[in-house]
VMD Tcl script that builds the backbone (N, CA, C; Angstrom):
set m [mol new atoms 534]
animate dup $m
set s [atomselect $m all]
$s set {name element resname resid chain x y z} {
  {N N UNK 1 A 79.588 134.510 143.008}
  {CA C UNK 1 A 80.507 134.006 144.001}
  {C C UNK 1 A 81.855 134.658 143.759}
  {N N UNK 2 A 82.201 135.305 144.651}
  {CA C UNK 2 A 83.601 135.692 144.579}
  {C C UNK 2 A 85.099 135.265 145.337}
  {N N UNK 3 A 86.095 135.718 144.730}
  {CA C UNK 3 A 87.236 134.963 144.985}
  {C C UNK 3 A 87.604 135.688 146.214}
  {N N UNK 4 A 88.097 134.982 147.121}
  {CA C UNK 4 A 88.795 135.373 147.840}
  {C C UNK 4 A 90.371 135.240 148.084}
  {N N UNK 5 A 90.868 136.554 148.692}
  {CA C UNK 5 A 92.331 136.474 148.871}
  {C C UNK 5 A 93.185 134.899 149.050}
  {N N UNK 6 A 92.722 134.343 150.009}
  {CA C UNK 6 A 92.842 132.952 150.245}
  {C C UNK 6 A 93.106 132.041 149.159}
  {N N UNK 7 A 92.254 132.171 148.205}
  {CA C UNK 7 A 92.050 131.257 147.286}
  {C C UNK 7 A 93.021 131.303 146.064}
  {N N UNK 8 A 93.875 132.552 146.221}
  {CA C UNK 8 A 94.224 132.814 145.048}
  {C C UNK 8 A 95.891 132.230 145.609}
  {N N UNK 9 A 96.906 131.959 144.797}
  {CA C UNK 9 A 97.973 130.917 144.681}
  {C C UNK 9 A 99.036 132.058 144.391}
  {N N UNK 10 A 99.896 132.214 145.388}
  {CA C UNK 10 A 101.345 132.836 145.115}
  {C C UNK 10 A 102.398 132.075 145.238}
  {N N UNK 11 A 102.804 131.780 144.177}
  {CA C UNK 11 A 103.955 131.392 144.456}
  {C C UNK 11 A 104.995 131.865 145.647}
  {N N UNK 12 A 105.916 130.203 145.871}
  {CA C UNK 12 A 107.031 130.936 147.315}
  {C C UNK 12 A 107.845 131.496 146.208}
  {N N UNK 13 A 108.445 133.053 146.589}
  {CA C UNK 13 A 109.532 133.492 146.027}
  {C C UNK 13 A 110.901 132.824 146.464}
  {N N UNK 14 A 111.293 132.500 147.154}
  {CA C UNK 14 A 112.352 131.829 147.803}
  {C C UNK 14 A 112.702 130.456 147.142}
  {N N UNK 15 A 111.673 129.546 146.555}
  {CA C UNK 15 A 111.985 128.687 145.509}
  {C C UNK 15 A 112.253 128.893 144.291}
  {N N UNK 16 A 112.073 130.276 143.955}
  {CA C UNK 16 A 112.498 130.330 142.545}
  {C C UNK 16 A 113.661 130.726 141.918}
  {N N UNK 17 A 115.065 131.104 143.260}
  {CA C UNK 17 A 116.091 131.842 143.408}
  {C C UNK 17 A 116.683 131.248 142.395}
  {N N UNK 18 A 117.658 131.345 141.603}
  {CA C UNK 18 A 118.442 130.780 141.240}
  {C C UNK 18 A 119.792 130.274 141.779}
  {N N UNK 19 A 119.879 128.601 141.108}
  {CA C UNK 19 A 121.018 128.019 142.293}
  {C C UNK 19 A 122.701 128.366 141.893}
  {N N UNK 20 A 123.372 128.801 142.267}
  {CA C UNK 20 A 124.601 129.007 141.654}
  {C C UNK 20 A 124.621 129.537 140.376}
  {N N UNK 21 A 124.140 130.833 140.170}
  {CA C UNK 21 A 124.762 131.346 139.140}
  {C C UNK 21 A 123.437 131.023 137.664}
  {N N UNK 22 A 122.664 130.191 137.729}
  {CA C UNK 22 A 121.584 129.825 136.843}
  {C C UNK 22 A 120.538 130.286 137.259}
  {N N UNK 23 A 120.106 131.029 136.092}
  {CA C UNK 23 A 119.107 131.490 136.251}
  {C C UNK 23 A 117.427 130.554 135.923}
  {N N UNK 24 A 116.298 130.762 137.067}
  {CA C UNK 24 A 116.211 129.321 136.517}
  {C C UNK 24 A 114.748 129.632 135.316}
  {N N UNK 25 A 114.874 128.776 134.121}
  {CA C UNK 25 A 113.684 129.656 133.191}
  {C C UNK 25 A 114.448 129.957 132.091}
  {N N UNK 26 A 115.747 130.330 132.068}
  {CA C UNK 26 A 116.494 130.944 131.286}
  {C C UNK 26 A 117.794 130.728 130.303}
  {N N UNK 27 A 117.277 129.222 130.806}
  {CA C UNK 27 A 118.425 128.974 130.005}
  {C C UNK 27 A 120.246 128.798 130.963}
  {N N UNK 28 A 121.239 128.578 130.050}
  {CA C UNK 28 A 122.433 128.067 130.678}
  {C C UNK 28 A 123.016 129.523 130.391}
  {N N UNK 29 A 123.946 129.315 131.435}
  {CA C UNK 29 A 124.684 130.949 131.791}
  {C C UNK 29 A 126.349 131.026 130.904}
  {N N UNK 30 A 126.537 131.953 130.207}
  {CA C UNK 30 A 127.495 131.642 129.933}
  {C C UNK 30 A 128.538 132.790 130.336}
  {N N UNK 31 A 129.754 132.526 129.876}
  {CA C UNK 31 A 130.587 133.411 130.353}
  {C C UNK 31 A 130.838 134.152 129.237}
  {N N UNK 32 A 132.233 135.596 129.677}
  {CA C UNK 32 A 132.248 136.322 128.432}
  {C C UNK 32 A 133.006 136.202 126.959}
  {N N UNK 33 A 133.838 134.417 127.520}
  {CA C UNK 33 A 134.683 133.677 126.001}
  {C C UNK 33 A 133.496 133.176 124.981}
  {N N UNK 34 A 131.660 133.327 125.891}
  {CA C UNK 34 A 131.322 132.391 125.034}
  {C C UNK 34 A 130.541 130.810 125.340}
  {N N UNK 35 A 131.438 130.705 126.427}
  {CA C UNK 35 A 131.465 129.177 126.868}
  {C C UNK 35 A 130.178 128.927 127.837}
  {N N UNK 36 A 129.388 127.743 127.590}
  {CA C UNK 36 A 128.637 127.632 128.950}
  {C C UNK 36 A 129.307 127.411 130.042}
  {N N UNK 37 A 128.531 127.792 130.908}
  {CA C UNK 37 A 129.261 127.147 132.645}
  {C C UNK 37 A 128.306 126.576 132.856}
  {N N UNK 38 A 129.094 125.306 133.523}
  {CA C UNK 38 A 128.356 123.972 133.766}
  {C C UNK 38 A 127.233 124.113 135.195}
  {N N UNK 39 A 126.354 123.671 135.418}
  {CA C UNK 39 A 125.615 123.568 136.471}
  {C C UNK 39 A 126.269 122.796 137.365}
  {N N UNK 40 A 126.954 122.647 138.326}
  {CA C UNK 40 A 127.708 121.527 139.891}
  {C C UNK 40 A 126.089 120.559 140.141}
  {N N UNK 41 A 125.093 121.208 140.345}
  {CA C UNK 41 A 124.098 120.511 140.615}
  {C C UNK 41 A 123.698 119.434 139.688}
  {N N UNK 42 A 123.711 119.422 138.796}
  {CA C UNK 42 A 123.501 118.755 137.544}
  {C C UNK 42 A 124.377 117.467 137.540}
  {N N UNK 43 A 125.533 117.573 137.674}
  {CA C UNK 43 A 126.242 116.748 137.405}
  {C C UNK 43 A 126.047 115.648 137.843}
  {N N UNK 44 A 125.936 114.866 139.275}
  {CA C UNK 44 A 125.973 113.904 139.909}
  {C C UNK 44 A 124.876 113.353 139.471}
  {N N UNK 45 A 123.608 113.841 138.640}
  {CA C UNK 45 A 122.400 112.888 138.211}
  {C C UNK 45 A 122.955 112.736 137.268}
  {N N UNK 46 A 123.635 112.834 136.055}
  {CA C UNK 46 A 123.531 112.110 134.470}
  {C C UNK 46 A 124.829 111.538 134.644}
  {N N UNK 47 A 125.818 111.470 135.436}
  {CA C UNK 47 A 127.150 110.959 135.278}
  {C C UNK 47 A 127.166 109.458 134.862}
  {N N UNK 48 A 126.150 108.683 135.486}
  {CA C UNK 48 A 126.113 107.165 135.190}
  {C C UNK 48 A 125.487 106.946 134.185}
  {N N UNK 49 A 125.181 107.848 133.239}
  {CA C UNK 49 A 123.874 108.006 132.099}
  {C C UNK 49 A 125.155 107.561 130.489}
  {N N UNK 50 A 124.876 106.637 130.043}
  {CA C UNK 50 A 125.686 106.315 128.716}
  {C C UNK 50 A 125.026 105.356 127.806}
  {N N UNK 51 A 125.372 105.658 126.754}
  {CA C UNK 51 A 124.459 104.909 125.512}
  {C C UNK 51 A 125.497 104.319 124.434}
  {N N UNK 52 A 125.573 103.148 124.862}
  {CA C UNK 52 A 126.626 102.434 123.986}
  {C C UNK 52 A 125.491 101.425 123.463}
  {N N UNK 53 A 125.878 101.701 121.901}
  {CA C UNK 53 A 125.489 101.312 120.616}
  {C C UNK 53 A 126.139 99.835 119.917}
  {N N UNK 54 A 127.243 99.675 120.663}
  {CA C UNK 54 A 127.929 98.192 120.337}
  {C C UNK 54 A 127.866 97.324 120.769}
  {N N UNK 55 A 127.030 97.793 122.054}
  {CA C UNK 55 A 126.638 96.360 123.016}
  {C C UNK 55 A 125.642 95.638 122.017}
  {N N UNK 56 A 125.403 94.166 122.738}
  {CA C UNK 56 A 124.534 93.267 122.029}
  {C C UNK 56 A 123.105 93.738 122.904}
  {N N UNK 57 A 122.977 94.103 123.873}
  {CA C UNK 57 A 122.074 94.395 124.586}
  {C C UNK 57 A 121.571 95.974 124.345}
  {N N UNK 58 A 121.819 96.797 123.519}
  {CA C UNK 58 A 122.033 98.061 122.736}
  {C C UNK 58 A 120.829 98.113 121.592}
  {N N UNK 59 A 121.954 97.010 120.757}
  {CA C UNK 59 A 121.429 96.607 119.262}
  {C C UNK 59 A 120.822 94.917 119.056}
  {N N UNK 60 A 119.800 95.043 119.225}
  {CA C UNK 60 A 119.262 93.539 118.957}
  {C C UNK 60 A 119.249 93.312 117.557}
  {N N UNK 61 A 119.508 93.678 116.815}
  {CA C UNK 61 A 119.977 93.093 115.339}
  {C C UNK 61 A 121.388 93.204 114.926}
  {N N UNK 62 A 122.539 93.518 116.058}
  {CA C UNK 62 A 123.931 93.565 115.586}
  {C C UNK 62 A 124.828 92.389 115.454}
  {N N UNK 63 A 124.404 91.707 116.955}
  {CA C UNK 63 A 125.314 90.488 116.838}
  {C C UNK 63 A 124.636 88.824 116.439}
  {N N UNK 64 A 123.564 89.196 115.423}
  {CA C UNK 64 A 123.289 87.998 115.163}
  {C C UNK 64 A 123.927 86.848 114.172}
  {N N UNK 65 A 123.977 85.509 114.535}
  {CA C UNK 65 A 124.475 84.429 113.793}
  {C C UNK 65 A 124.185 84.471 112.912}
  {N N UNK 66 A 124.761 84.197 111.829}
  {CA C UNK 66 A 124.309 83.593 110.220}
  {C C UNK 66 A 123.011 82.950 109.736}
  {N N UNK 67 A 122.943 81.982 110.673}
  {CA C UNK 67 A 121.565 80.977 110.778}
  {C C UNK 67 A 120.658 82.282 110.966}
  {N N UNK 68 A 120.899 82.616 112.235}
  {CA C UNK 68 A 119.636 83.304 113.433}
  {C C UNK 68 A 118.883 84.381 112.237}
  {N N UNK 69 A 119.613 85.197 111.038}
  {CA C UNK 69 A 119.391 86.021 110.017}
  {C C UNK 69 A 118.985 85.690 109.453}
  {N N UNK 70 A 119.154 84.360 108.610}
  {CA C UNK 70 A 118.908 83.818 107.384}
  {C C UNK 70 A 117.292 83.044 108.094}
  {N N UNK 71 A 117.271 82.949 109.323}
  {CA C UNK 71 A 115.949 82.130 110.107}
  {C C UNK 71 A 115.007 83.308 110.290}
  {N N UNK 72 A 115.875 84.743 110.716}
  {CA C UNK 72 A 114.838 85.954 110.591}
  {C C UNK 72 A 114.314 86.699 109.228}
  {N N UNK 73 A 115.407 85.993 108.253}
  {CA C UNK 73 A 115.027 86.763 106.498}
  {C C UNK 73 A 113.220 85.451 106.252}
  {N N UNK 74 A 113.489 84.279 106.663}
  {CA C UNK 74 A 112.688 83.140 106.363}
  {C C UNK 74 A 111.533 83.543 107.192}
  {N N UNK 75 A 111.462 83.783 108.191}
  {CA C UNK 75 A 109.973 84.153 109.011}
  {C C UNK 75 A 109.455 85.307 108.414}
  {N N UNK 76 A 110.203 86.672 108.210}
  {CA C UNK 76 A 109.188 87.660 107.648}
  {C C UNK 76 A 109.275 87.497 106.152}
  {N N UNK 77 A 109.810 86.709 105.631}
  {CA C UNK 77 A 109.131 86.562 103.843}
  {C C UNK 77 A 108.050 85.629 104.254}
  {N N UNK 78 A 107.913 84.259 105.215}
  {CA C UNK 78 A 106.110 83.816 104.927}
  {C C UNK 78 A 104.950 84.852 105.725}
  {N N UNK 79 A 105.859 85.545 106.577}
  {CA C UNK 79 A 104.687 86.464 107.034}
  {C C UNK 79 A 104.300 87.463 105.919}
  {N N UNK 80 A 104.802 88.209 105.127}
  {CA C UNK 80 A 104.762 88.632 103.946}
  {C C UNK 80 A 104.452 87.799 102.940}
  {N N UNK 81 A 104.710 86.802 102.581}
  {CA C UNK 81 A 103.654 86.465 101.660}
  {C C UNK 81 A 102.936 84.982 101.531}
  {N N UNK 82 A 103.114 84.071 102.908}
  {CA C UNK 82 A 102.240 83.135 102.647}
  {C C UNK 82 A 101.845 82.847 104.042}
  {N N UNK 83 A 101.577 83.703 104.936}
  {CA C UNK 83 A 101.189 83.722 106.184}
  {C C UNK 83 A 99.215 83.077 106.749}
  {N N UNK 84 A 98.896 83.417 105.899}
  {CA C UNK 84 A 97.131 83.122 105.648}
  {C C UNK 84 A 96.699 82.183 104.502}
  {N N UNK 85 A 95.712 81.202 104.618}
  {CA C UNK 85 A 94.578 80.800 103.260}
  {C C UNK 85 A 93.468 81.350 103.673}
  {N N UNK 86 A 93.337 81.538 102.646}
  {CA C UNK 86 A 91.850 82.007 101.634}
  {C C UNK 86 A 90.736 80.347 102.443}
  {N N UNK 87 A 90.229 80.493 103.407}
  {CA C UNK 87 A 88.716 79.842 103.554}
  {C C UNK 87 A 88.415 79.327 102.116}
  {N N UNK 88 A 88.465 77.843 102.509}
  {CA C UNK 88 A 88.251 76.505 101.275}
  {C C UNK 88 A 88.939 76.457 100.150}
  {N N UNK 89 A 89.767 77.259 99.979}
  {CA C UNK 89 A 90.898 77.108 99.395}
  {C C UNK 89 A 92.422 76.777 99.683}
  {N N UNK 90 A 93.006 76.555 98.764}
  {CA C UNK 90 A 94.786 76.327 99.139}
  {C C UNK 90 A 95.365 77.758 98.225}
  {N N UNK 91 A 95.023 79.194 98.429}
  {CA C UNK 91 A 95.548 80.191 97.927}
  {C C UNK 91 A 96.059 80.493 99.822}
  {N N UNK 92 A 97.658 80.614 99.235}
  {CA C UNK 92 A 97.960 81.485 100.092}
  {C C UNK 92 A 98.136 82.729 100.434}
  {N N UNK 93 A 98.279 83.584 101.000}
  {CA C UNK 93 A 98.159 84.875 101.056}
  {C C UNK 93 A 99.181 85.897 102.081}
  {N N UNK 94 A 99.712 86.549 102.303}
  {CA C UNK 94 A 100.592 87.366 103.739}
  {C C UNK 94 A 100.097 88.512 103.436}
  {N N UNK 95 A 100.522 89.246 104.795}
  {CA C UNK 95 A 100.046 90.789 104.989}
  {C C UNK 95 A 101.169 91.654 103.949}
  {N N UNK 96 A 101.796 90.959 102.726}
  {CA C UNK 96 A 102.044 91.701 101.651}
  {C C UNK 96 A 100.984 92.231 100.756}
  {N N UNK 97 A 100.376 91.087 100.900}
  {CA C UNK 97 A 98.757 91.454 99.661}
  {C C UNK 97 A 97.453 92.117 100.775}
  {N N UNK 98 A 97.853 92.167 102.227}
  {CA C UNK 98 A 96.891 92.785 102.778}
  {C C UNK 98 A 97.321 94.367 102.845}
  {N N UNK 99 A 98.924 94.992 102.704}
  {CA C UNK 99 A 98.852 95.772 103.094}
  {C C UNK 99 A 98.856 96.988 101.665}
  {N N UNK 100 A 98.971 95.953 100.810}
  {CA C UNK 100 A 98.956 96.368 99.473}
  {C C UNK 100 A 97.447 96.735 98.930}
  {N N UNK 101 A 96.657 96.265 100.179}
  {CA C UNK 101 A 94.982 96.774 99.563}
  {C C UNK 101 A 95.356 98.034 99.855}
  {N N UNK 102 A 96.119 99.237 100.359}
  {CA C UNK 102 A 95.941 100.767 100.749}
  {C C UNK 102 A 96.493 100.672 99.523}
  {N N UNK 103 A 95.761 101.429 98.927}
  {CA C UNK 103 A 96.151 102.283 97.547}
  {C C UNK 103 A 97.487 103.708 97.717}
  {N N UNK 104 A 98.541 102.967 96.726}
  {CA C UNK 104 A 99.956 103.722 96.442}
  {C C UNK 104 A 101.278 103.569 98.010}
  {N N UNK 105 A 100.295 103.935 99.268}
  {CA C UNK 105 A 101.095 103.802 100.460}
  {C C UNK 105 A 101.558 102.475 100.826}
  {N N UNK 106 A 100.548 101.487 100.439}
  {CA C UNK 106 A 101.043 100.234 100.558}
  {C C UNK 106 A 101.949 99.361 100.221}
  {N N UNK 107 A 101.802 99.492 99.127}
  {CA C UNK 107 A 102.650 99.087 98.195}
  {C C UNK 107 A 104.304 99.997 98.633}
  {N N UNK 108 A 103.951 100.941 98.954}
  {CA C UNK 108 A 105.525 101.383 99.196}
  {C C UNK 108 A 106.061 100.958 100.285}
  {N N UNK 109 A 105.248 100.736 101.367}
  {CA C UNK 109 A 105.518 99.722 102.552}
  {C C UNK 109 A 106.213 98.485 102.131}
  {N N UNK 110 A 105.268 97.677 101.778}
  {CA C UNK 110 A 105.415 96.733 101.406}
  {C C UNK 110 A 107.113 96.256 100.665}
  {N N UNK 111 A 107.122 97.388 99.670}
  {CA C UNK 111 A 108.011 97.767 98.679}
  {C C UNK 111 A 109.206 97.869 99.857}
  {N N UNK 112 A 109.356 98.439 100.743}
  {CA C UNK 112 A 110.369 98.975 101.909}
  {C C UNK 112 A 110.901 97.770 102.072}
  {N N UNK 113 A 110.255 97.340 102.837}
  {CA C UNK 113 A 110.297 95.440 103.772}
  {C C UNK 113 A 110.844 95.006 102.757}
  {N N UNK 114 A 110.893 94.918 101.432}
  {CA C UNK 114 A 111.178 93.984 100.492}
  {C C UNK 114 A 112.715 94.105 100.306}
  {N N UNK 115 A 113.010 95.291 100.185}
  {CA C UNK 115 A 114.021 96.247 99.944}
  {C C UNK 115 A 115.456 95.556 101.141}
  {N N UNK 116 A 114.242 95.806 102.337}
  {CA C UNK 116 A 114.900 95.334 103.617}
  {C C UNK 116 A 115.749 94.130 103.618}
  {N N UNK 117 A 114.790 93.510 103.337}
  {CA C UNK 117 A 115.344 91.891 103.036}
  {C C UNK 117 A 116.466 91.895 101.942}
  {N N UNK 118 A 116.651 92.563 100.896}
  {CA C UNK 118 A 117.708 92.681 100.192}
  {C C UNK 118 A 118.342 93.245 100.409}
  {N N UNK 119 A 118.956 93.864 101.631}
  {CA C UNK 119 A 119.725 94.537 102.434}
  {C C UNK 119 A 120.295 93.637 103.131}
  {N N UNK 120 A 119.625 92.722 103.690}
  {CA C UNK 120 A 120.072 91.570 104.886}
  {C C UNK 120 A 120.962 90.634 103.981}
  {N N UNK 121 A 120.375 90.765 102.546}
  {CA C UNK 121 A 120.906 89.721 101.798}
  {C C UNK 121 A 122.685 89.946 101.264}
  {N N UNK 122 A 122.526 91.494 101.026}
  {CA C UNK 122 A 123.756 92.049 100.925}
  {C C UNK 122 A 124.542 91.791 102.222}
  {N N UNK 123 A 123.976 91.770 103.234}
  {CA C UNK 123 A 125.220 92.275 104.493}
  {C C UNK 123 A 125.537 90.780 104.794}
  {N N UNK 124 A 124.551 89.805 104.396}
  {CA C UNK 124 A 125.201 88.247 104.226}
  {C C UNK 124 A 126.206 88.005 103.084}
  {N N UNK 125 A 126.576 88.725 102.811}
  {CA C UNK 125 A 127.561 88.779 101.560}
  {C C UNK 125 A 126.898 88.283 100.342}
  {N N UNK 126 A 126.050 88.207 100.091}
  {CA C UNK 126 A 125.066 87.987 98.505}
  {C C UNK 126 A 125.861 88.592 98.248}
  {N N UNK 127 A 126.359 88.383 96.261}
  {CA C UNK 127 A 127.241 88.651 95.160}
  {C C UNK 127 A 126.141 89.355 94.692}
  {N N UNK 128 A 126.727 90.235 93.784}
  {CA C UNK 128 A 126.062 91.450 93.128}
  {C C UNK 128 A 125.000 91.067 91.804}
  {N N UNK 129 A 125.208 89.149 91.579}
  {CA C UNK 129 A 124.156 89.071 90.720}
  {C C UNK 129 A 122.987 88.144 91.415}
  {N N UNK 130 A 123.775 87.933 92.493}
  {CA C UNK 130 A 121.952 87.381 93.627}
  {C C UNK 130 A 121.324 88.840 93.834}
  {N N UNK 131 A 121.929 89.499 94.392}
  {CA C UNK 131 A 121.178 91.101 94.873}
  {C C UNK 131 A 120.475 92.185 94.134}
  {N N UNK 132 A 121.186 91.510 92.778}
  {CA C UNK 132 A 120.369 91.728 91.505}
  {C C UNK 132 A 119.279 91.324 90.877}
  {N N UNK 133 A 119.178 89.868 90.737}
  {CA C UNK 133 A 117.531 89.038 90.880}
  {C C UNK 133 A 117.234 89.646 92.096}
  {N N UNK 134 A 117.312 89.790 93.069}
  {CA C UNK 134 A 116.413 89.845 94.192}
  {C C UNK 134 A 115.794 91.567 93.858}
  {N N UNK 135 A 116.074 92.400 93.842}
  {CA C UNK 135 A 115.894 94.078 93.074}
  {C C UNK 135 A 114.712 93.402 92.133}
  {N N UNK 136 A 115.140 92.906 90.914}
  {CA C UNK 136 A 114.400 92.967 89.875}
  {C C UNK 136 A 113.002 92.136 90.251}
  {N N UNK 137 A 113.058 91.060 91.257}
  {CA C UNK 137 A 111.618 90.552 92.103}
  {C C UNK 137 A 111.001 91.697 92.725}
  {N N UNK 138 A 111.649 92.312 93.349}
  {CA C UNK 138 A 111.361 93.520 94.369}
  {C C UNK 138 A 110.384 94.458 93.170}
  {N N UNK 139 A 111.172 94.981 92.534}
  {CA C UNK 139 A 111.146 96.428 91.483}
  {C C UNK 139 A 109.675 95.670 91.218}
  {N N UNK 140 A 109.274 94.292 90.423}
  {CA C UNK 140 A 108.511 93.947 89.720}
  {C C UNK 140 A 107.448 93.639 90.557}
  {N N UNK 141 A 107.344 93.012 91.889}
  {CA C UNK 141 A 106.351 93.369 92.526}
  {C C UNK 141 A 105.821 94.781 93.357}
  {N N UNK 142 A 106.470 95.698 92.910}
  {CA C UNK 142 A 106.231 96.737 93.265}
  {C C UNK 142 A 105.686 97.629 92.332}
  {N N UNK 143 A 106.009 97.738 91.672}
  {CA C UNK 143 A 105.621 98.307 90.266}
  {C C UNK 143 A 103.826 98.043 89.976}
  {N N UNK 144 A 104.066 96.404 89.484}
  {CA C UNK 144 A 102.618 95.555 89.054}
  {C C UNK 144 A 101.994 95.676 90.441}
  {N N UNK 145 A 102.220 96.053 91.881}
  {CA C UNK 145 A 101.073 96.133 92.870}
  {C C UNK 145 A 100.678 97.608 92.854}
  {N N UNK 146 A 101.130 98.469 92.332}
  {CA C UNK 146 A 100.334 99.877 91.893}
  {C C UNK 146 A 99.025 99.751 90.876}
  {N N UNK 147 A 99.104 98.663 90.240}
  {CA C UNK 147 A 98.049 98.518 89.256}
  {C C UNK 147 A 96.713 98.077 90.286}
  {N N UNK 148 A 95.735 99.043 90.541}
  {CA C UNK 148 A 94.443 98.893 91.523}
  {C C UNK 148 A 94.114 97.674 91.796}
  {N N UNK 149 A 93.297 96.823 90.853}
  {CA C UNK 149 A 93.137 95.411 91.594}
  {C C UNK 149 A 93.826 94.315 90.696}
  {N N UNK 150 A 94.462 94.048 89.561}
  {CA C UNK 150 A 95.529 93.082 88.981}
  {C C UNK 150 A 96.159 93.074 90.197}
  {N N UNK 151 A 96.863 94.137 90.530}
  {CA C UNK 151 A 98.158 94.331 91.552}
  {C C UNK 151 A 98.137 93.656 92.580}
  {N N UNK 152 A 96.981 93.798 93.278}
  {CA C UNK 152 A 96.566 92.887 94.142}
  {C C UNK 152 A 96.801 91.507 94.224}
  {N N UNK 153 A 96.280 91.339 93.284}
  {CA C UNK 153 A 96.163 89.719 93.020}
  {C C UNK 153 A 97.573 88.946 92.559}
  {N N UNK 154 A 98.281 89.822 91.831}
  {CA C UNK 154 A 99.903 89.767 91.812}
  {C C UNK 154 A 100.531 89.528 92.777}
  {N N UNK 155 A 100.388 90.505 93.704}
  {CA C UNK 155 A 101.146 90.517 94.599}
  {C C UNK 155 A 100.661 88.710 95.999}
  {N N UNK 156 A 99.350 88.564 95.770}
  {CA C UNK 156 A 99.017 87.172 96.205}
  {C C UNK 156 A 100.203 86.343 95.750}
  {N N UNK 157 A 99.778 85.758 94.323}
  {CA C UNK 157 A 100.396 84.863 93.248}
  {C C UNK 157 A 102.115 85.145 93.521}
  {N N UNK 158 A 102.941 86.154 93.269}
  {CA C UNK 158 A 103.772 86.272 92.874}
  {C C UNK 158 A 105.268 86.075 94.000}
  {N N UNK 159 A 105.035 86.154 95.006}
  {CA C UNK 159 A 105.245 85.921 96.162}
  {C C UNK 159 A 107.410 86.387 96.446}
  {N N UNK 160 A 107.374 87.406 95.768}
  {CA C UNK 160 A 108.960 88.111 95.895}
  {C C UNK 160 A 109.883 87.703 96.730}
  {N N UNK 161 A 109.294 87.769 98.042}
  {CA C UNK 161 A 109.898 87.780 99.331}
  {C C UNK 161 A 110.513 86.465 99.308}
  {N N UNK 162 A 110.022 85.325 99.520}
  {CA C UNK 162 A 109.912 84.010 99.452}
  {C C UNK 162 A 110.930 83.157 98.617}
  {N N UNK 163 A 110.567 84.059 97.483}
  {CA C UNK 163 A 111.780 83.840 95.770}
  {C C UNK 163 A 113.242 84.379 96.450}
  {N N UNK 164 A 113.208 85.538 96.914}
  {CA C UNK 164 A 113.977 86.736 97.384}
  {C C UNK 164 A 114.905 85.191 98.278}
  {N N UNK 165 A 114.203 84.919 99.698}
  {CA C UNK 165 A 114.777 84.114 100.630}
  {C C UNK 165 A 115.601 82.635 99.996}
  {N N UNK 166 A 114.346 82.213 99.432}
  {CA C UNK 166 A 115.235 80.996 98.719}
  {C C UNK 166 A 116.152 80.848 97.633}
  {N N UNK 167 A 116.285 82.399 97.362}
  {CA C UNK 167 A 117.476 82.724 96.256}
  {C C UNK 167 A 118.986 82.514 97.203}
  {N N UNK 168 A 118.294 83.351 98.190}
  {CA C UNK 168 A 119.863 83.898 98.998}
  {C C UNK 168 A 119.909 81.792 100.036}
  {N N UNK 169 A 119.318 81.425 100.199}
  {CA C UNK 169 A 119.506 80.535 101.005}
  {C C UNK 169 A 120.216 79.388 99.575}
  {N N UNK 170 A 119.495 79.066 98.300}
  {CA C UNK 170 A 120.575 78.029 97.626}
  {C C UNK 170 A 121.998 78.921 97.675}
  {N N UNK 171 A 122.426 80.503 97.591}
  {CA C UNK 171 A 123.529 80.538 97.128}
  {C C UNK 171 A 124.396 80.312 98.440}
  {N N UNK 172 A 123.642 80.388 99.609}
  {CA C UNK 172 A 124.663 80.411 100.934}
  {C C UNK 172 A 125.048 79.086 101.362}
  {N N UNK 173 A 124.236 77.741 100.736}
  {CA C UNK 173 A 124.636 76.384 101.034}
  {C C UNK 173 A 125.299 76.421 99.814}
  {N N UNK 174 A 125.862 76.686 98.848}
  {CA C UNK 174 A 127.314 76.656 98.467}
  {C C UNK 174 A 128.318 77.015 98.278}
  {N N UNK 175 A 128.311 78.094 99.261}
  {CA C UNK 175 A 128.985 78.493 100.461}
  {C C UNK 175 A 129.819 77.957 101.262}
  {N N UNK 176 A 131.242 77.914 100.976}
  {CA C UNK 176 A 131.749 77.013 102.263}
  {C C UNK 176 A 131.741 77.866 103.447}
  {N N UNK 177 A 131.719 76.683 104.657}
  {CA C UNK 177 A 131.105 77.453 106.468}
  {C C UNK 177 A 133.138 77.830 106.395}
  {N N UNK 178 A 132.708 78.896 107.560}
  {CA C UNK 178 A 134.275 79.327 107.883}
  {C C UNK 178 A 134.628 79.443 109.432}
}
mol reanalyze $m
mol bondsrecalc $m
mol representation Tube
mol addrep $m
């Protein structure tokens, strides 16, 4: 079966002109200081185009309350570590010790999030010897969850995150409110 003239696709030359001075395919035109010259066509689509970073509607973790933080540090430490039981038992468990079954990657995950939370704890103004227990929980469940299956089971039992939250929550109720 053969092709026929018909069938075959030429482009219109007349659409491919370039509009003012741009060549199109090629990139931005510049002059001989150096400088690009701006496209006129261009302009009127991105002019309303802006990305402000300080809005609350921007950054959904910028302008949050004290509470609303200390209520978001408290939800992902039980999701991390006491989110699930163990079927006929009262062992609790979070997707800290699930994600810590991936051997070395997990644990550094895990290890991250933890990290995280002692970040939140700092920017709540935690003193340098709460942020310090909270590291040395961190460091130590991170460390002992590299060990193949002890680690595991550590990281069940030992529950960082949790320690981590209710460290920073006694020191912030004696705290005077401002």
């Amino acid at each position: 079966m053969a092709m026929t003239n018909d069938d075959i696709f030429v482009p219109n030359r007349a659409a491919e002109r370039p509009s003012q001075g741009r060549a199109k395919g090629r990139g931005p035109v510049i002059d001989q200081e150096g400088r690009e010259i701006p496209d006129p066509g261009l302009r009127g689509q991105f002019e309303g185009f802006r990305i402000d970073f300080g809005n609350s509607s921007a950054n959904p973790f910028g302008n949050l309350t004290r509470e609303q933080r200390l209520a978001r540090l408290e939800a992902l430490s039980k999701l991390l570590d006491v989110a699930f039981i163990v079927p006929g038992t009262k062992i609790r468990y979070g997707i800290d010790g699930l994600i810590g079954l991936i051997p070395v990657v997990g644990d550094i995950i895990t290890t991250a999030i933890s990290l995280w939370v002692v970040r939140e704890a700092r920017a709540l103004g935690a003193p340098w010897h709460i942020t310090t227990r909270m590291l040395a929980n961190v460091a130590l469940d991170g460390v002992v969850g590299l060990v193949p299956v002890a680690g595991d089971a550590f990281d069940v039992m030992f529950r960082a995150n949790v320690r981590n939250v209710r460290m920073l929550k006694r020191w912030l109720d004696k705290q005077p409110r401002s």
